[in-house]
Backbone as numpy.savetxt, mean C-alpha at the origin, in Angstrom:
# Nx Ny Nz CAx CAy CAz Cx Cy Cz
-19.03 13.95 -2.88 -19.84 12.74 -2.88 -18.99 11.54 -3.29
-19.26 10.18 -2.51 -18.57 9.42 -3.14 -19.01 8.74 -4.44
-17.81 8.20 -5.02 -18.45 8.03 -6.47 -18.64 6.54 -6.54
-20.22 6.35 -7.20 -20.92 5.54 -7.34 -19.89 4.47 -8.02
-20.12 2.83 -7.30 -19.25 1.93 -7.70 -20.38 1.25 -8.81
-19.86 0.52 -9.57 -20.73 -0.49 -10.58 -20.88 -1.65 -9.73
-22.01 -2.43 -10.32 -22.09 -3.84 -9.39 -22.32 -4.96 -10.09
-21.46 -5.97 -9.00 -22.01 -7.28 -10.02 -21.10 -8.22 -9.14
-21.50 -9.99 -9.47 -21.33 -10.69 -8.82 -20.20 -11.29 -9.23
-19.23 -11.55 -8.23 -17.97 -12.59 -8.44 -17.72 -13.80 -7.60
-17.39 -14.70 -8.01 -16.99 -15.94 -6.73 -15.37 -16.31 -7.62
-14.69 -16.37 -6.76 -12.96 -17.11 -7.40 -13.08 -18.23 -5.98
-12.33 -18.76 -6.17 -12.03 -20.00 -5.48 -10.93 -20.43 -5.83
-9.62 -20.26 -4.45 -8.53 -20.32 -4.73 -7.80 -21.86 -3.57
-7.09 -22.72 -4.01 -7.10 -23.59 -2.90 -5.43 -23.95 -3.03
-4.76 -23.64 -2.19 -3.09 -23.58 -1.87 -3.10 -25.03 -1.66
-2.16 -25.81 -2.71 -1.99 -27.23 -2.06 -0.43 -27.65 -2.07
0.22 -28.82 -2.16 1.80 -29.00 -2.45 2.47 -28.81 -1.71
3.92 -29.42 -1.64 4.74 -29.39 -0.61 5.03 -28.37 -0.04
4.54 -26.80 -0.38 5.63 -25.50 -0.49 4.44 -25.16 0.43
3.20 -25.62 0.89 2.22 -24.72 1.42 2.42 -25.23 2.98
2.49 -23.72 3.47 3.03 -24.32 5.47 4.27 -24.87 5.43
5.25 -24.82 3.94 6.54 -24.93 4.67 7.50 -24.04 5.55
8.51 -23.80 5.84 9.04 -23.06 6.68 9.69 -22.25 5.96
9.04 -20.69 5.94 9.33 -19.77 4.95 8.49 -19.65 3.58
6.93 -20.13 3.79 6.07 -20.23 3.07 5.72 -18.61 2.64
5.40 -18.57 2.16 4.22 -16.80 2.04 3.20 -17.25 1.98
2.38 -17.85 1.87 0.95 -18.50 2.14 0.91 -19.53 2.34
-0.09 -19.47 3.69 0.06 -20.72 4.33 -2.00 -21.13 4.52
-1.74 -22.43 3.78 -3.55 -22.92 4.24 -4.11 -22.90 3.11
-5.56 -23.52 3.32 -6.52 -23.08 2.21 -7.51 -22.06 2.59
-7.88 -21.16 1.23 -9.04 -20.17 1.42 -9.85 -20.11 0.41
-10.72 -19.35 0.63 -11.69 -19.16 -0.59 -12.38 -17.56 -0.63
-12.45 -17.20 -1.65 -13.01 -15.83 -1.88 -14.31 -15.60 -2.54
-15.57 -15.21 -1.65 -16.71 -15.12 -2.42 -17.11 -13.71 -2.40
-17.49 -12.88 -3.25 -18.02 -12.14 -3.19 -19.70 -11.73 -3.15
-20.15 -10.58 -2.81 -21.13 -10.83 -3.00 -22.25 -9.21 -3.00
-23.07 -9.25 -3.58 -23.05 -7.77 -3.54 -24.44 -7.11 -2.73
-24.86 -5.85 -3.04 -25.58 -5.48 -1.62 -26.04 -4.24 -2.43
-27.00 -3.55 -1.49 -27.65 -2.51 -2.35 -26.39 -0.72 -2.61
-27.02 -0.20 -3.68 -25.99 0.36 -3.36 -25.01 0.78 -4.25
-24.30 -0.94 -4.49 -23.40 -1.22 -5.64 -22.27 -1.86 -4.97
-22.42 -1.40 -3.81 -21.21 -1.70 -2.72 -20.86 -3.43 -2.81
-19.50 -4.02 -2.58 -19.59 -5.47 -2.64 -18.96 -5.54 -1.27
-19.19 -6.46 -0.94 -18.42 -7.28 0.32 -18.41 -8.58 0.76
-17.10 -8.67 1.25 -16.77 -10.31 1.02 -17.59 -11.09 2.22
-17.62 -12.45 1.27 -18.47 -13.29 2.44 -17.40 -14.26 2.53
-17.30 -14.65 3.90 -16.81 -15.70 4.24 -15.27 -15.95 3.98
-14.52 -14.63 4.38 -13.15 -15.37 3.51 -12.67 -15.37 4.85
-11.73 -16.49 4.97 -10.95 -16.88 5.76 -9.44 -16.26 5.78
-9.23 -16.78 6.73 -7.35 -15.14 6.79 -6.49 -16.14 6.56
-5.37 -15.58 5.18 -4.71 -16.22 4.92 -3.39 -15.71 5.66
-2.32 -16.48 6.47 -1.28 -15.82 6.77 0.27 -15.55 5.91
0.63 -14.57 5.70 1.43 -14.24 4.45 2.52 -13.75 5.45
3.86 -13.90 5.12 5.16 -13.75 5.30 5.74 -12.70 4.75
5.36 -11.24 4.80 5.87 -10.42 3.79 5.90 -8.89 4.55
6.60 -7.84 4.09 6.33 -6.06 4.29 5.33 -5.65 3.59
4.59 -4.98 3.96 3.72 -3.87 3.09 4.46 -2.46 3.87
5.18 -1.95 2.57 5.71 -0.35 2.48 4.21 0.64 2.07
3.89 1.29 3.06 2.88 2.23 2.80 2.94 3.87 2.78
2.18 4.84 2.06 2.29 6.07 2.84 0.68 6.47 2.71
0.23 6.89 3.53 -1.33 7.12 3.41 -1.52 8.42 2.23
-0.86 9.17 1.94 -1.12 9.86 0.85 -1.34 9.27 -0.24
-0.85 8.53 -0.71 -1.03 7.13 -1.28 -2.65 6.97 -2.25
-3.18 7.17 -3.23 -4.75 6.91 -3.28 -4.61 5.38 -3.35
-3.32 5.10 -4.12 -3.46 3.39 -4.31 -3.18 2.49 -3.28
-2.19 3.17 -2.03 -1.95 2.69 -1.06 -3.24 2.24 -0.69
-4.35 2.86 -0.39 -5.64 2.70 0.12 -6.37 1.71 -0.58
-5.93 1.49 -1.78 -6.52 0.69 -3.01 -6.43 -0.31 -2.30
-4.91 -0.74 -2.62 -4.61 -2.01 -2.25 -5.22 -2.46 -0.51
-4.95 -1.73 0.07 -5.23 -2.10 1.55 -6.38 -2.44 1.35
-7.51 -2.05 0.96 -8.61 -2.62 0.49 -8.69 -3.70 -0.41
-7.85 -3.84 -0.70 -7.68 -5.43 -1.95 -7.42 -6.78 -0.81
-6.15 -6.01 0.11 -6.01 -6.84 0.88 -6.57 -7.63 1.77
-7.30 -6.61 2.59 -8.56 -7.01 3.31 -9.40 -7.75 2.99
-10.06 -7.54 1.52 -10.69 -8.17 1.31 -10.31 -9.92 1.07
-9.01 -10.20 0.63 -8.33 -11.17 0.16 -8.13 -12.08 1.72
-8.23 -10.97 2.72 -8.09 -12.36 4.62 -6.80 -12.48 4.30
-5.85 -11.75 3.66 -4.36 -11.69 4.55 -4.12 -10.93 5.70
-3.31 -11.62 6.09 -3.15 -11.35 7.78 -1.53 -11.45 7.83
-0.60 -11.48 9.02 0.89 -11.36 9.13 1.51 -10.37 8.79
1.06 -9.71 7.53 1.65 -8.95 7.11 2.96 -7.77 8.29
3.73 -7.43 7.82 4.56 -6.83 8.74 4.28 -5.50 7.93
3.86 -3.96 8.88 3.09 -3.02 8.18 4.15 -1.86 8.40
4.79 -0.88 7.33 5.80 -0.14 7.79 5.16 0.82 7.03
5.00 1.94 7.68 4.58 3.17 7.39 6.02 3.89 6.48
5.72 4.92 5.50 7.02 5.15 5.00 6.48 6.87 4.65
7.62 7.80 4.29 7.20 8.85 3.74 7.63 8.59 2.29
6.85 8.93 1.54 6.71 8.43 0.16 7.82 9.95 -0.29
7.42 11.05 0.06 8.40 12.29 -0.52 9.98 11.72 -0.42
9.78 10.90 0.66 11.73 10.80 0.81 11.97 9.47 0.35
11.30 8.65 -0.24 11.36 7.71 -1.33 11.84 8.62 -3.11
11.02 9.46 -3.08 10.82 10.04 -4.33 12.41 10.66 -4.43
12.92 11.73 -3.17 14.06 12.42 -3.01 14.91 11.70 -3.35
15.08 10.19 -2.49 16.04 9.20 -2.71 16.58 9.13 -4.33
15.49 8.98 -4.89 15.45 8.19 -6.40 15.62 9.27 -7.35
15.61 10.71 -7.01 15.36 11.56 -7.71 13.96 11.75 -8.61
13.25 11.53 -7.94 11.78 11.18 -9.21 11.08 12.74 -8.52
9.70 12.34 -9.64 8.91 13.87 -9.25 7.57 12.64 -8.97
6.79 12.86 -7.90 5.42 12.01 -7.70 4.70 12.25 -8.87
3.86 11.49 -8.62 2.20 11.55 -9.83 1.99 12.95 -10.04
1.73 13.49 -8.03 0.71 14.53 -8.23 1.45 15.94 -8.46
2.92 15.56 -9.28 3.45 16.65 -9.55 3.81 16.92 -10.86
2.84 16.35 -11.72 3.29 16.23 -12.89 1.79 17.13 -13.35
0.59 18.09 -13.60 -0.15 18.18 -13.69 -0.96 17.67 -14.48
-0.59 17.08 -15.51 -1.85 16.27 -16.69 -1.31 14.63 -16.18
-0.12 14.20 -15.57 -0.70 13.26 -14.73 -1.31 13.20 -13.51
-1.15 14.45 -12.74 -1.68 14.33 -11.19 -3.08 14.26 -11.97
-3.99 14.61 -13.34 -5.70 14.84 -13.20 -5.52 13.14 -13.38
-4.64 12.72 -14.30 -5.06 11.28 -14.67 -5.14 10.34 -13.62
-4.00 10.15 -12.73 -4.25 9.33 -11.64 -5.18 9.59 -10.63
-5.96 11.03 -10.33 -6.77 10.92 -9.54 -8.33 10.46 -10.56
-8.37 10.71 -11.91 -9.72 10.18 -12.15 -9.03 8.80 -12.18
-7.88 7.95 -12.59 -8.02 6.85 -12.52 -8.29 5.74 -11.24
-7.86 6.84 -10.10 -8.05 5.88 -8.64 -9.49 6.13 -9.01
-10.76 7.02 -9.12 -11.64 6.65 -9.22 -12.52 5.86 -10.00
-11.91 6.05 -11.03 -12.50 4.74 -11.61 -12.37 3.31 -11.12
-10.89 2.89 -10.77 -10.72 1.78 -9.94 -11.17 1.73 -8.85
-11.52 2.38 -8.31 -12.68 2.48 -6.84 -13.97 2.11 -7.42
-14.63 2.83 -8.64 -16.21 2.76 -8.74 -15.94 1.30 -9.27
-15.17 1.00 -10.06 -14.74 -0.10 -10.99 -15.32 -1.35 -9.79
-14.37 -1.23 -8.73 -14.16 -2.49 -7.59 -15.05 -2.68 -6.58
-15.88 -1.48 -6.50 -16.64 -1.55 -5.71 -16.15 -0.88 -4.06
-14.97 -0.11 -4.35 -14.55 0.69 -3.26 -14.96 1.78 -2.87
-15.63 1.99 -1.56 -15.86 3.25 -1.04 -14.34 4.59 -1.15
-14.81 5.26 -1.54 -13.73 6.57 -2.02 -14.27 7.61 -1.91
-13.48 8.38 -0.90 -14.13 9.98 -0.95 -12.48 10.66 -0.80
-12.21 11.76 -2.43 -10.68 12.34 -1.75 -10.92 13.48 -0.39
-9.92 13.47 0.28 -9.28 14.37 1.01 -9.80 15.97 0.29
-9.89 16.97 1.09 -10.18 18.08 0.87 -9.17 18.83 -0.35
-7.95 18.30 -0.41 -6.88 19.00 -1.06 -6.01 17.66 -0.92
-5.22 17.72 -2.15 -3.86 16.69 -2.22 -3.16 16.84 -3.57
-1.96 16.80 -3.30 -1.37 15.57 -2.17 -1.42 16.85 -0.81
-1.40 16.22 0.57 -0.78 16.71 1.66 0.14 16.28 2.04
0.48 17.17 3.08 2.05 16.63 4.14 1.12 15.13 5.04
1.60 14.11 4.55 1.13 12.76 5.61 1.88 12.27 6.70
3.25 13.54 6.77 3.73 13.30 8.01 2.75 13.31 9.76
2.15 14.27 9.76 1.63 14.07 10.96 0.56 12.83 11.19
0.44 12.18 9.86 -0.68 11.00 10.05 0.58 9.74 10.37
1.76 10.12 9.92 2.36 8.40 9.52 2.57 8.66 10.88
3.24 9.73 11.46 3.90 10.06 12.84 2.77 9.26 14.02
1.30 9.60 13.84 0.32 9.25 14.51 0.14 7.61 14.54
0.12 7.05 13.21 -0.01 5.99 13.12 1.19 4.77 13.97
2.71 5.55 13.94 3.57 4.86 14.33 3.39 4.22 16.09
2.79 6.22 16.81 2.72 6.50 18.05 1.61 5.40 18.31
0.40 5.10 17.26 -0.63 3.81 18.07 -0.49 2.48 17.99
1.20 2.17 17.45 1.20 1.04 16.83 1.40 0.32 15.80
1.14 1.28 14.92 0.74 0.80 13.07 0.40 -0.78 13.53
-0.79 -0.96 14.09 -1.32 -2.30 13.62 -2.71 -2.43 12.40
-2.81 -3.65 12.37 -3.93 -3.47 11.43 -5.39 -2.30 11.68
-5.77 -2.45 12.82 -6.07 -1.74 13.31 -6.80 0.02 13.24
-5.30 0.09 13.59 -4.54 1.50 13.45 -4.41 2.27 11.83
-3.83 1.57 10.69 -3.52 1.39 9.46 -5.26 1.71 9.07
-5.94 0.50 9.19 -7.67 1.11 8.43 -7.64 1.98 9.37
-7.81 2.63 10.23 -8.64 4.01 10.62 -7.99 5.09 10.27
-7.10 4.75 9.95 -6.35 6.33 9.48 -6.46 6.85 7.98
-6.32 5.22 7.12 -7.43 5.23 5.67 -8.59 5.57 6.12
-8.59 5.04 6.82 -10.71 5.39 6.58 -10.75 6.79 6.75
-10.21 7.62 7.65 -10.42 9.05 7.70 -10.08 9.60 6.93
-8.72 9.24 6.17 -8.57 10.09 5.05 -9.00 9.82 3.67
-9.63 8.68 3.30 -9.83 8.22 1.89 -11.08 7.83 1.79
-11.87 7.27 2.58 -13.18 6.59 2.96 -14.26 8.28 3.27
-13.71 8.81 4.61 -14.71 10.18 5.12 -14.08 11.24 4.52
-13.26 11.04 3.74 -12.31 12.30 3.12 -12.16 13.76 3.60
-11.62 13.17 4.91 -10.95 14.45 6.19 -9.61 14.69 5.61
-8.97 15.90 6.18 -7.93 16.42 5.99 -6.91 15.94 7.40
-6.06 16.07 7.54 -5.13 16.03 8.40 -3.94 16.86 8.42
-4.11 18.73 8.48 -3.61 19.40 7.81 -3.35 20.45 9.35
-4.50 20.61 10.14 -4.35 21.47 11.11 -4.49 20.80 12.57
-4.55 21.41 13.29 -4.89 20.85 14.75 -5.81 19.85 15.22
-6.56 20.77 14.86 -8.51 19.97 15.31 -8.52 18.92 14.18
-7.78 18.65 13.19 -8.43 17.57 12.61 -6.83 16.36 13.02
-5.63 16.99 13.32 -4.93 16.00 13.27 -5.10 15.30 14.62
-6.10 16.16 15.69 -6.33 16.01 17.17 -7.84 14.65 16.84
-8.66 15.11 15.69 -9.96 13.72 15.64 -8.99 12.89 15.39
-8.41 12.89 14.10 -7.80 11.42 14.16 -6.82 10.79 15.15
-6.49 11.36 15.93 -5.45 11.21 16.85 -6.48 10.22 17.93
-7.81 10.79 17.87 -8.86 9.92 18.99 -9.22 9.21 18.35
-9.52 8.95 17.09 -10.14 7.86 16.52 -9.02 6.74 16.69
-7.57 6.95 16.99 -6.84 5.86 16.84 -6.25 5.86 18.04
-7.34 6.26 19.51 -6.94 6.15 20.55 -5.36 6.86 21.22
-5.48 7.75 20.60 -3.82 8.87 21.12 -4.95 10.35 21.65
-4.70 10.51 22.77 -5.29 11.35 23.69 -4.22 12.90 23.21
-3.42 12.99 23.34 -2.80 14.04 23.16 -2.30 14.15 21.87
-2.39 14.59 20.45 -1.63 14.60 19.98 -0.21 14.99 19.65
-0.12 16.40 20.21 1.09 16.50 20.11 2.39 16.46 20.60
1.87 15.58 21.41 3.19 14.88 22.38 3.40 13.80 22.04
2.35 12.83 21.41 2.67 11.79 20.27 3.53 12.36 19.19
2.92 12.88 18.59 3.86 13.70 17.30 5.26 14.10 17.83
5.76 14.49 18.39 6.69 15.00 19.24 8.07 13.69 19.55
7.22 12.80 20.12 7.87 11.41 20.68 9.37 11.47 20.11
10.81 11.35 20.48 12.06 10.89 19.55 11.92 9.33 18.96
10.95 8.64 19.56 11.00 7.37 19.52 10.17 7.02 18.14
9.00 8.17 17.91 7.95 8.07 16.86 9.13 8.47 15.56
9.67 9.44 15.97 9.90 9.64 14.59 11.98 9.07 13.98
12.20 8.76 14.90 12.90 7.37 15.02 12.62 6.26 14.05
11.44 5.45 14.49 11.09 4.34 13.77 10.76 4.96 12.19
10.25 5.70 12.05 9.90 6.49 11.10 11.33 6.53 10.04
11.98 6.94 10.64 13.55 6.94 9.44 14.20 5.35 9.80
13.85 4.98 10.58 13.83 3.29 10.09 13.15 2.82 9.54
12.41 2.74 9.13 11.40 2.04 7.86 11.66 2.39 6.72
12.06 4.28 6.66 12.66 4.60 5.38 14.32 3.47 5.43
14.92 3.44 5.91 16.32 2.91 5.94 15.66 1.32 5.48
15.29 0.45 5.85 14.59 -0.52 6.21 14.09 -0.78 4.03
13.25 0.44 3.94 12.84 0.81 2.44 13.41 0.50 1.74
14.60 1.27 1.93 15.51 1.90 1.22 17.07 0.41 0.96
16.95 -0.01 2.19 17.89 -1.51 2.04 16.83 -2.51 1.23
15.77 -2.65 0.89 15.34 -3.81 0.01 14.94 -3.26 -1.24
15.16 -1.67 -1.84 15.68 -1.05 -3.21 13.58 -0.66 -3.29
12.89 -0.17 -2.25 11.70 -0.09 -2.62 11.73 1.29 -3.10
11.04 1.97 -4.17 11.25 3.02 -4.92 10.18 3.45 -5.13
8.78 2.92 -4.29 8.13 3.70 -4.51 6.58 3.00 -3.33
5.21 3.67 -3.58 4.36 3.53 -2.36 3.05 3.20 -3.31
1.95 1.92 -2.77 2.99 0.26 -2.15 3.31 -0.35 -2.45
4.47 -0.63 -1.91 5.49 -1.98 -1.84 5.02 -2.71 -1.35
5.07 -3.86 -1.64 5.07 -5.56 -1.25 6.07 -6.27 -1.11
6.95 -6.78 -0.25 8.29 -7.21 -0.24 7.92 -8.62 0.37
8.45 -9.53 -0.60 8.72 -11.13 0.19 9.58 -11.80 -0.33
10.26 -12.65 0.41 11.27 -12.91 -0.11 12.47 -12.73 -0.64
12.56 -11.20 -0.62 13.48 -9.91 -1.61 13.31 -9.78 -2.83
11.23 -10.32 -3.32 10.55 -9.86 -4.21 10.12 -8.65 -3.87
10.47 -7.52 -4.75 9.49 -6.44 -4.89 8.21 -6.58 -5.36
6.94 -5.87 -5.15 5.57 -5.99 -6.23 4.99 -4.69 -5.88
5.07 -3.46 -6.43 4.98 -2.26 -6.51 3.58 -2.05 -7.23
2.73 -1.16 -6.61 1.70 -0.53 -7.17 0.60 -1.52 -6.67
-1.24 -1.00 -6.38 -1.97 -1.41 -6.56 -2.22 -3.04 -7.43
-1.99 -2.40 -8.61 -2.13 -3.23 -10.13 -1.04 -4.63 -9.47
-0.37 -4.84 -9.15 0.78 -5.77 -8.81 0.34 -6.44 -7.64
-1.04 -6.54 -7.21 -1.34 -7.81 -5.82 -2.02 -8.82 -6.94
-2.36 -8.76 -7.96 -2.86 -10.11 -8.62 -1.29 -10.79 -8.52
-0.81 -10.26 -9.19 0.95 -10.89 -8.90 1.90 -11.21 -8.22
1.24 -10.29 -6.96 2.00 -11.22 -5.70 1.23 -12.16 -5.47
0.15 -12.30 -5.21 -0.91 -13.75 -4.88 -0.45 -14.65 -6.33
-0.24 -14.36 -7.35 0.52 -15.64 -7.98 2.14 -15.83 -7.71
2.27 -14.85 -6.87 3.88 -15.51 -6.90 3.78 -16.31 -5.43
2.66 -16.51 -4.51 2.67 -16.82 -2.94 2.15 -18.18 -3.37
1.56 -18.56 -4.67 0.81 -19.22 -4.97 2.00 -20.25 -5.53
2.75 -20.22 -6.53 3.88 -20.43 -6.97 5.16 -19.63 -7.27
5.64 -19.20 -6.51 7.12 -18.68 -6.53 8.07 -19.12 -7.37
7.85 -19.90 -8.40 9.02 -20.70 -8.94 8.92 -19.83 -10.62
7.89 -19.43 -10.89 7.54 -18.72 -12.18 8.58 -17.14 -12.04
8.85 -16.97 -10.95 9.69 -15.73 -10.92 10.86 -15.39 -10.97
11.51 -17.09 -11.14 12.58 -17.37 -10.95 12.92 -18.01 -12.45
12.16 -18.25 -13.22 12.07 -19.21 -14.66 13.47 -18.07 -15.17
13.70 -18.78 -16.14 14.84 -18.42 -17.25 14.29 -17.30 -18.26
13.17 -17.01 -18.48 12.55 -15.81 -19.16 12.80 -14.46 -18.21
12.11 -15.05 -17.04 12.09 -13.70 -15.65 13.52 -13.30 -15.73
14.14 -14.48 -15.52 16.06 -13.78 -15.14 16.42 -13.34 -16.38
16.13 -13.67 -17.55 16.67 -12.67 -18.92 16.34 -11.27 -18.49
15.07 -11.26 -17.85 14.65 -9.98 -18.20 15.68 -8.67 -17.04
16.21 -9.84 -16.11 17.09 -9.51 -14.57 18.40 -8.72 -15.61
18.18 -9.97 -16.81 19.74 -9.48 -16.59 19.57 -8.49 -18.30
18.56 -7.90 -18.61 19.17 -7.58 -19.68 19.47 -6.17 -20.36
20.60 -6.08 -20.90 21.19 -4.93 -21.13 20.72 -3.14 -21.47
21.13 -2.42 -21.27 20.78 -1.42 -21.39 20.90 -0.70 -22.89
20.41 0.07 -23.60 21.45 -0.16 -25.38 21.28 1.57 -25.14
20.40 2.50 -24.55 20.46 3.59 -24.69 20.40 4.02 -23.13
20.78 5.43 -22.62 20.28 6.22 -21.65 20.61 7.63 -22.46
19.33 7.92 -21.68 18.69 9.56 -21.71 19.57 10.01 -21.00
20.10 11.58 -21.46 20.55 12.16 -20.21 20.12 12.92 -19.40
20.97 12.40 -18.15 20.40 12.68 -16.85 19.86 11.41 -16.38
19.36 10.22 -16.99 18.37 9.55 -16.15 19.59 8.54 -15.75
19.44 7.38 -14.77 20.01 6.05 -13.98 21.50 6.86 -14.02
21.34 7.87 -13.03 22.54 8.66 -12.35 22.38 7.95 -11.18
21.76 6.60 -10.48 21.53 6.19 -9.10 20.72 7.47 -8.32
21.17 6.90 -6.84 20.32 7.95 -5.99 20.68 9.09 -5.89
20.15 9.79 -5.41 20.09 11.33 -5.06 21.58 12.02 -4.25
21.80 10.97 -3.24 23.06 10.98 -2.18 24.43 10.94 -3.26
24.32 10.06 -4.38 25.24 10.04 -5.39 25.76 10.97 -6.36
24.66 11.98 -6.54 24.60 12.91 -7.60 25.08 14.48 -6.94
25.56 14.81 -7.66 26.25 15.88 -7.14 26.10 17.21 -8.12
């Protein structure tokens, strides 16, 4: 069952003004406004927001619970432009040497009750997947083969996080394959070209130092995690706070201990 969101009313009102808005190489461009508004249920949904166009990557992997978070943050927020790169989050993790959330077991329980709470919290529809984490290769593979447009990107959340389908065997990697208009799947899946782009996006990832799933990249700002779009919308808003003399202390400042074993670099390095 999905879990019941809390409800209640919000209006923000946000208005982009100054020389930097619609300049050339802006990240937000225009004015918008965000009203919310709510409905029976508990459910909220936005009224009236206008699409803001943003200059930036979103690094995704649909296994992701927060990936889905945010995509839903986004949406709701009327950004648009976005440039959408599907990624495998396992070969992010390999890269870096890390172990995911859902492999840690008293954190894999915490982050899955915490995506739900931030779902009931926000008013997000959430239903998990039958079992997870799964292999999200045959979904990213699918997603690449229709496009990865906006599109493409919500229906493949929606099946897996919204109707909480699996994408594990045939018959289900064959529905979603029709829901996102791919008639055959496994000749999509198959494609050299699908899974091609696929280790370009990791490469692509992996050249702007993204370390983990989602990324937000603008400018050759990182903004990692769910929790981190209030912070990119203040850095699109003013970019100059990220650059202050506090931020760059923090760029530049020293290390006094390491653990061993840890900031051995990547994985390719370690021997």
């Amino acid at each position: 069952m999905p879990i019941a969101p809390f409800c209640w009313r919000r209006a923000r009102t946000v208005v982009a003004s100054g020389p930097e808005w619609g300049a050339p190489g802006a990240g937000l461009q225009g004015e918008w406004r965000l009203q919310w508004s709510g409905r029976r249920g508990g459910q909220r949904r936005p009224s009236r927001v206008p699409s803001m166009h943003v200059e930036a990557t979103w690094y995704f992997d649909v296994v992701s619970p927060f990936a889905y978070l945010q995509w839903r943050r986004l949406q709701r927020l009327g950004i648009e432009g976005l440039l959408l790169r599907p990624v495998l989050f396992a070969a992010l993790l390999d890269h870096a040497g890390h172990k995911g959330p859902a492999e840690i077991p008293a954190k894999r329980r915490f982050t899955y009750r915490q995506v739900a709470w931030r779902a009931a919290r926000d008013g997000i529809a959430l239903v998990f997947p039958p079992a997870h984490p799964f292999n999200p290769l045959p979904a990213l593979r699918l997603c690449v083969a229709a496009g990865a447009t906006a599109d493409v990107v919500d229906a493949v959340f929606r099946w897996i996080w919204e109707e909480g389908r699996a994408v594990r065997h045939p018959d289900e990697i064959a529905g979603l394959a029709r829901r996102i208009g791919i008639v055959d799947a496994p000749a999509a899946l198959a494609q050299p070209w699908v899974k091609q782009a696929l280790r370009e996006n990791l490469a692509h990832a992996l050249r702007e130092e993204v370390f983990g799933v989602p990324t937000l990249v603008c400018r050759g700002e990182l903004f990692w995690g769910d929790d981190a779009t209030p912070m990119f919308m203040d850095y699109l808003r003013d970019p100059g706070w990220l650059h202050s003399e506090g931020m760059q202390r923090l760029s530049r400042l020293p290390v006094a201990a390491v653990r061993p074993g840890a900031l051995r670099g990547p994985a390719s390095d370690r021997r």
